[in-house]
Structure formats: C-alpha cells, structure tokens
C-alpha atoms as an extended CHARMM CRD file, in Angstrom:
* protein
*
       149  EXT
         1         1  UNK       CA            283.2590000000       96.6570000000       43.2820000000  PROA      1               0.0000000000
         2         2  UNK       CA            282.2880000000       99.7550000000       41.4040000000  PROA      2               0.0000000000
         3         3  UNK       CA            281.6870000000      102.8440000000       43.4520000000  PROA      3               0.0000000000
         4         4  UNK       CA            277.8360000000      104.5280000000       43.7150000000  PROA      4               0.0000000000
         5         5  UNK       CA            278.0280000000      107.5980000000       41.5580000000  PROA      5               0.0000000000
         6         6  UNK       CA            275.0950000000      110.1660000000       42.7070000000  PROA      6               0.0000000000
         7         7  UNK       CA            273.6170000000      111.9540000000       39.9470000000  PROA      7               0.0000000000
         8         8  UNK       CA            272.4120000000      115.1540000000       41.0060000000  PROA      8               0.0000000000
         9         9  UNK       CA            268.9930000000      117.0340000000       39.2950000000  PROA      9               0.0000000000
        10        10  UNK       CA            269.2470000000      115.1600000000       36.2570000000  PROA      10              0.0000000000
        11        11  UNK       CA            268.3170000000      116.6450000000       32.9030000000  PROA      11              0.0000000000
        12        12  UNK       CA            267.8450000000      113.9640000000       30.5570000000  PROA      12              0.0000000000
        13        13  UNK       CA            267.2860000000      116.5230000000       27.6950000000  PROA      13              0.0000000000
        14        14  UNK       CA            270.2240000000      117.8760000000       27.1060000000  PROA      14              0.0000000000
        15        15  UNK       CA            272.0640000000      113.9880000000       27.8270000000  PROA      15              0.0000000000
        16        16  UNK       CA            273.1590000000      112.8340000000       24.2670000000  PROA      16              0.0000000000
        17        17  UNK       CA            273.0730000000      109.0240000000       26.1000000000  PROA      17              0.0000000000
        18        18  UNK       CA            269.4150000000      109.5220000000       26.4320000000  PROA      18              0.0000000000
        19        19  UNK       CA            266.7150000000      107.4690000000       24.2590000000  PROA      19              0.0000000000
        20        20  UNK       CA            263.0900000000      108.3710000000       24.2700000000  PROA      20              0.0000000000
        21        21  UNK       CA            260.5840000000      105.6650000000       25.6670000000  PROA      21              0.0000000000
        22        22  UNK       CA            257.5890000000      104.2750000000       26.1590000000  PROA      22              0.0000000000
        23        23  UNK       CA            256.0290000000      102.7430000000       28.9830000000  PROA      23              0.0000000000
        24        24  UNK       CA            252.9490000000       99.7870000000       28.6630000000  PROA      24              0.0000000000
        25        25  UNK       CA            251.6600000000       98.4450000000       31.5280000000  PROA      25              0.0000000000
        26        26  UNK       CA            248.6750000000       97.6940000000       33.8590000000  PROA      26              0.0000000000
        27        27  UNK       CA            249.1160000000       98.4040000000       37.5240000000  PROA      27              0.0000000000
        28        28  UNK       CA            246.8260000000       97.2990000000       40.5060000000  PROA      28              0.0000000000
        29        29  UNK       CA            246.4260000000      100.5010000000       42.7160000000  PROA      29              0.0000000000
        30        30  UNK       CA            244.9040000000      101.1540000000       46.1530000000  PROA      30              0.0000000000
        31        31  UNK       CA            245.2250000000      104.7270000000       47.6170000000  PROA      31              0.0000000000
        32        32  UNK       CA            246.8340000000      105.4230000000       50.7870000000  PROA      32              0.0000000000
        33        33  UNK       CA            244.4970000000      106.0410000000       53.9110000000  PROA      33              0.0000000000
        34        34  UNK       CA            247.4740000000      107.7860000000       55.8030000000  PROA      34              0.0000000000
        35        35  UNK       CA            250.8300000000      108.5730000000       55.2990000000  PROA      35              0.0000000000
        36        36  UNK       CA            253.3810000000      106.0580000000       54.9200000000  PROA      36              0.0000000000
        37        37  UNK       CA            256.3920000000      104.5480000000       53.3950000000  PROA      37              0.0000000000
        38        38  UNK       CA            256.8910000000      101.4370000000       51.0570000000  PROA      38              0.0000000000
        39        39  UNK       CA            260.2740000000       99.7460000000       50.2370000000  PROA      39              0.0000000000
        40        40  UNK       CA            260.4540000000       99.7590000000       46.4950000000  PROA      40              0.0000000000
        41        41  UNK       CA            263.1960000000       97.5020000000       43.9640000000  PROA      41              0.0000000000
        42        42  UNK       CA            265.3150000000      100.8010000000       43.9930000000  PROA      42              0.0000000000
        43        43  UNK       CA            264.6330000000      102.4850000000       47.4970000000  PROA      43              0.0000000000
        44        44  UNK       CA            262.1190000000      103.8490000000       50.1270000000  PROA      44              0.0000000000
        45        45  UNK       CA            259.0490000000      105.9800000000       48.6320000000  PROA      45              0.0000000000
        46        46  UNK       CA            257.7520000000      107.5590000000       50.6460000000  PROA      46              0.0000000000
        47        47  UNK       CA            253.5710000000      108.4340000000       50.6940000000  PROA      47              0.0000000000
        48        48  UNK       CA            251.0970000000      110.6210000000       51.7140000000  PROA      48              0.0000000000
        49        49  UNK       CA            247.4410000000      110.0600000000       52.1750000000  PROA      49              0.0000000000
        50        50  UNK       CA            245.5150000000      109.9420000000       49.2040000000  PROA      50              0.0000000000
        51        51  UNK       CA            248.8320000000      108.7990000000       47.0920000000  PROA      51              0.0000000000
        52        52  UNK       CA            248.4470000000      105.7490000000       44.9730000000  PROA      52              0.0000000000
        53        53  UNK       CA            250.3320000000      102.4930000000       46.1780000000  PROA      53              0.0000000000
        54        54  UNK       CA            250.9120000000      100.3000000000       42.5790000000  PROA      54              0.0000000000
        55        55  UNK       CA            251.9430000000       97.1260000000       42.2900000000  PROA      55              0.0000000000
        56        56  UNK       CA            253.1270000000       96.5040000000       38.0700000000  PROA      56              0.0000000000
        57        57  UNK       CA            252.7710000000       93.2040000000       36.2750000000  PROA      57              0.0000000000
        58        58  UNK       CA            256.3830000000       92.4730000000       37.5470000000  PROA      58              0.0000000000
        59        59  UNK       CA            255.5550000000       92.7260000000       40.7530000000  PROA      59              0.0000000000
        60        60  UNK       CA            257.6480000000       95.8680000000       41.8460000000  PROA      60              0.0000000000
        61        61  UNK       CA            255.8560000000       98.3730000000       44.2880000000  PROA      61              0.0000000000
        62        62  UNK       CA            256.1030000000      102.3720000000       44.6600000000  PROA      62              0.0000000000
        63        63  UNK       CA            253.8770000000      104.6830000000       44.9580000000  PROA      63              0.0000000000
        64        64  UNK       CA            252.4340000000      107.7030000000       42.9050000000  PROA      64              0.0000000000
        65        65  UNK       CA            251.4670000000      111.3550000000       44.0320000000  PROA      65              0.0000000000
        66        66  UNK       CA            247.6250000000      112.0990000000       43.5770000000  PROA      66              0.0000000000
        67        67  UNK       CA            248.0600000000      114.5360000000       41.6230000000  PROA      67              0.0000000000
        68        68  UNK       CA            250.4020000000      112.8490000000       39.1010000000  PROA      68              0.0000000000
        69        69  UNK       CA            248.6440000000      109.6110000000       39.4150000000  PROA      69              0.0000000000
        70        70  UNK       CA            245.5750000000      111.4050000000       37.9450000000  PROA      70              0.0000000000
        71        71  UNK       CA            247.5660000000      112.7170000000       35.0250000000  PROA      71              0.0000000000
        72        72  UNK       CA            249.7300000000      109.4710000000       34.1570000000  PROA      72              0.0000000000
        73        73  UNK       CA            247.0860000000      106.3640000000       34.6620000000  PROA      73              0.0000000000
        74        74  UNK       CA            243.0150000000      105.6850000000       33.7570000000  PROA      74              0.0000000000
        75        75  UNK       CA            240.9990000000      103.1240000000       35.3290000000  PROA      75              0.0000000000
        76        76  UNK       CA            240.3700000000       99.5700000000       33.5240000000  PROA      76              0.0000000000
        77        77  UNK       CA            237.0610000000       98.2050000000       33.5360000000  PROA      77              0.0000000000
        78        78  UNK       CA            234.1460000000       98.9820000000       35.6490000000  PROA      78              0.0000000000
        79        79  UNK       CA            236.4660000000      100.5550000000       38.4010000000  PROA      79              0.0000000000
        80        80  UNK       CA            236.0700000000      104.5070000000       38.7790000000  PROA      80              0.0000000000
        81        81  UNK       CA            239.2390000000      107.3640000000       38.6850000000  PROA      81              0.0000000000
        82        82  UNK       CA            240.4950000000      106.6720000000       42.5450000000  PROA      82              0.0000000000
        83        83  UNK       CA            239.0170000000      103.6960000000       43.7100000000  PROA      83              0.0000000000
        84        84  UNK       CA            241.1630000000      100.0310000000       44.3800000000  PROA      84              0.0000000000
        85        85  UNK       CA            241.9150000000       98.4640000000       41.1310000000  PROA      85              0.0000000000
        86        86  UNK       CA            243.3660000000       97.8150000000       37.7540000000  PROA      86              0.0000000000
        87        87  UNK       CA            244.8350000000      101.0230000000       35.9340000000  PROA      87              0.0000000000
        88        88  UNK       CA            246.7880000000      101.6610000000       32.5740000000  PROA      88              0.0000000000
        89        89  UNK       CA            249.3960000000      103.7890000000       32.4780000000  PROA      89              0.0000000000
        90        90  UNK       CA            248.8940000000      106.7790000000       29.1390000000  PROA      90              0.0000000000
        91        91  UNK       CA            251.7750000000      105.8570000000       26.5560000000  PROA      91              0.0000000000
        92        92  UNK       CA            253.6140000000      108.9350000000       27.0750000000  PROA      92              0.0000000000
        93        93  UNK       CA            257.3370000000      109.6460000000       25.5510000000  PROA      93              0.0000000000
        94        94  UNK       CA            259.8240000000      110.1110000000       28.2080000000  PROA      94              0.0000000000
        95        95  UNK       CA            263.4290000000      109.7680000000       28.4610000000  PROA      95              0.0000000000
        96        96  UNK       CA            265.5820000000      107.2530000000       29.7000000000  PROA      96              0.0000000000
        97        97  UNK       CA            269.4420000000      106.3590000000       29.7840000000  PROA      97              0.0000000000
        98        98  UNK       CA            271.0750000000      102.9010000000       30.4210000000  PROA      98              0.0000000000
        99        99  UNK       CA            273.6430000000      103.2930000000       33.1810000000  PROA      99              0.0000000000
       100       100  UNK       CA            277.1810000000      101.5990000000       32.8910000000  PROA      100             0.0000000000
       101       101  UNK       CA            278.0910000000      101.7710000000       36.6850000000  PROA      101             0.0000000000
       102       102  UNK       CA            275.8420000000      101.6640000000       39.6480000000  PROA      102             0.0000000000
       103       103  UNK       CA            274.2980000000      104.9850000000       41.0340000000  PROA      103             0.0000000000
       104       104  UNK       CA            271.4790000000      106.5710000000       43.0260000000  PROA      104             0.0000000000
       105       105  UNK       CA            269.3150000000      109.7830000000       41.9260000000  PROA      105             0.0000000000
       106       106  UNK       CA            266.2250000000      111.7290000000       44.0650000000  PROA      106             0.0000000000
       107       107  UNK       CA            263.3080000000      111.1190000000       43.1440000000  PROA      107             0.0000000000
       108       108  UNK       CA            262.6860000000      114.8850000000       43.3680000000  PROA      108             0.0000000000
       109       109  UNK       CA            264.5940000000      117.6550000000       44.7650000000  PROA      109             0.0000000000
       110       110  UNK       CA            264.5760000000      116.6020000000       48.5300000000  PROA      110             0.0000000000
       111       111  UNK       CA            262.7310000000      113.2750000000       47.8530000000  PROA      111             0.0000000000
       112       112  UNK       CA            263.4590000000      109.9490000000       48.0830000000  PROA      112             0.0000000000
       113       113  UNK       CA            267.0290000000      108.6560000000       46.7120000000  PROA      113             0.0000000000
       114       114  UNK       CA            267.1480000000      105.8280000000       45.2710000000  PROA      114             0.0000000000
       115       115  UNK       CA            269.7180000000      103.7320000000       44.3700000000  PROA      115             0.0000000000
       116       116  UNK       CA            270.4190000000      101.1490000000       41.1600000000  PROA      116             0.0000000000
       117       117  UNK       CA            272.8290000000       99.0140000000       39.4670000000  PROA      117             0.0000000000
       118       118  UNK       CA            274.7410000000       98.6980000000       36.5510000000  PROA      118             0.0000000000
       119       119  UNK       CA            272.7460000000       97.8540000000       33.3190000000  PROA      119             0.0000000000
       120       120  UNK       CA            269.6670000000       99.7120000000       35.2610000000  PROA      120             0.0000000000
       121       121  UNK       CA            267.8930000000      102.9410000000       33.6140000000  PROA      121             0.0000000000
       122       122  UNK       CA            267.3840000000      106.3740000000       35.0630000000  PROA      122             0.0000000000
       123       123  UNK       CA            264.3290000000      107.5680000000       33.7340000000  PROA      123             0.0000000000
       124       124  UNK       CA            263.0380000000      111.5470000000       33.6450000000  PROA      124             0.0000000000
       125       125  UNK       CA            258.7110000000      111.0300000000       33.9030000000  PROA      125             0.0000000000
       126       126  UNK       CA            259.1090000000      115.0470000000       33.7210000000  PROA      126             0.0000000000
       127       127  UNK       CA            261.6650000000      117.6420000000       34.5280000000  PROA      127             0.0000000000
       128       128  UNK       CA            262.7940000000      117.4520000000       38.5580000000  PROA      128             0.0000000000
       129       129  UNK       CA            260.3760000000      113.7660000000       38.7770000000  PROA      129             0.0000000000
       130       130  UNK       CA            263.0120000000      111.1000000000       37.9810000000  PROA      130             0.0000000000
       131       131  UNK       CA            263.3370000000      107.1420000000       38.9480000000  PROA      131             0.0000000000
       132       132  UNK       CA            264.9710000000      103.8710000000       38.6510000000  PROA      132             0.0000000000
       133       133  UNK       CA            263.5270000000      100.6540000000       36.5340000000  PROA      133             0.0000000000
       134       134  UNK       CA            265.8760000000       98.0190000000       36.8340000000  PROA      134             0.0000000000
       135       135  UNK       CA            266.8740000000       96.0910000000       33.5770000000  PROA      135             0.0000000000
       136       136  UNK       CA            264.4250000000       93.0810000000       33.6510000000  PROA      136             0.0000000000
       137       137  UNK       CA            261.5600000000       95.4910000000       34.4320000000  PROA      137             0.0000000000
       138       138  UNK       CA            262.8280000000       97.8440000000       32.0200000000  PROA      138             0.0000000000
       139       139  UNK       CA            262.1870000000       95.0140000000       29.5490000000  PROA      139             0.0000000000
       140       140  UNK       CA            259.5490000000       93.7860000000       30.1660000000  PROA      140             0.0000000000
       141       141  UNK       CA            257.7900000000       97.1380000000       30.2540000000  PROA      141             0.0000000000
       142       142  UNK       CA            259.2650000000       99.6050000000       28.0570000000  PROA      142             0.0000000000
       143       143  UNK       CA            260.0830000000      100.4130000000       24.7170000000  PROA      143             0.0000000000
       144       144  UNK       CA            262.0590000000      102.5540000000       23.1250000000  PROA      144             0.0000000000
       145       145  UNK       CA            260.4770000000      104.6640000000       20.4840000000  PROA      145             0.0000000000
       146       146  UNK       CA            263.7900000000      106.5510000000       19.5980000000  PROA      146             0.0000000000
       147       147  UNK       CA            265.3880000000      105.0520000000       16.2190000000  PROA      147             0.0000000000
       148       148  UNK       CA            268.6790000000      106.5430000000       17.2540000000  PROA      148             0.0000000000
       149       149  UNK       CA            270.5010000000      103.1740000000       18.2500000000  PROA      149             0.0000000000
C-alpha cells in the first residue's frame, strides 16, 4: 500500500505535469439555511449559511462558497441566481494534474483536506482554491483543452 503524500499550497502553474481543462456540467443546487458540513467523494466540506450545496450529474456532493458560486455557475431555466435548482457551471480553463500515488491537499489554506487516490486529479479552480475529482468523474466531466499530451 502506497503511502498518502500531502501536497502543501499547490501551484499548478508553475507544475510542468499540469494540463489545462475544462469543466461541463449541470449541477442541482440548494443553498444552505445554516452552517453545516457534507461528506463529499474526497472529504468533509465544510459550509456556511448561504453556501451552495451541489449535487453533479454523477452524483458527487460538495458545496460552493456564495461568493464563488456566483462567479463559477448561472441558473438553467426559469429558476433565478440563488434559488433551489438546476445550474451550469461557466466553461472556464483551469488546471489540473493526474496523480500517480494517492494524496490529500486543502481545499484552501486552513480548509478542508481532502484526500484521493491514485489515477485521481488535483485540480487549481484559482490560486489557494484547489480540489479533488476522482478519475470516473474526471471523465465524465472534464476535458482537457491543452494539446500538450
């Protein structure tokens, strides 16, 4: 059994492993009445009130800061920006890297660390914000936009 390496602030940028990607997907979000905490694929995420609560089109939960969630998703349909119901994520570039061993990573200095496996990808949403997408959601969600490989 491989060892857990922790990968401390990440910086994805200057990582020559790193590809650029693209996440597609439509989430169903509610938004937190208090604070809380959700088990995730990868780990605990923790909430406050106000935060968004997705579930994705593979099923996986976490949750979303207001204030990001604002920035990163739009409504879908008749819904309005922060009620209960279908969003789509913007089709922003990020970076991501394929890990060889398993390993865990904050979420943000202080935050939440989560934890993944081998074959999983650590993704950088923006510099210090960083998660886990294990392989099969990684697939069925992402592509990668960067012809390198």
């Amino acid at each position: 059994m491989q060892s857990i390496i922790h990968i401390d602030e990440p910086d994805l940028a200057a990582d020559a492993g790193a590809r650029w990607v693209v996440k597609d997907e439509v989430v169903a979000a509610e938004f937190a009445a208090r604070a809380g905490a959700l088990e995730s694929a990868v780990g605990t995420n923790h909430y406050e009130a106000g935060d968004a609560l997705l579930t994705g089109s593979t099923g996986d939960r976490w949750c979303v800061s207001r204030a990001r969630f604002d920035g990163k998703y739009r409504p879908v349909g008749a819904i309005r920006a922060g009620e209960a119901g279908r969003y789509a994520n913007h089709p922003v570039p990020i970076r991501a890297k394929r890990m060889s061993r398993p390993f865990s990573v904050a979420r943000s200095a202080g935050g939440d660390v989560l934890r993944g496996e081998a074959g999983d990808w650590l993704v950088e949403y923006a510099p210090g914000d960083h998660g886990i997408v294990a392989s099969g959601r990684f697939a069925a969600v992402y592509r990668i936009t960067d012809p390198r490989r």
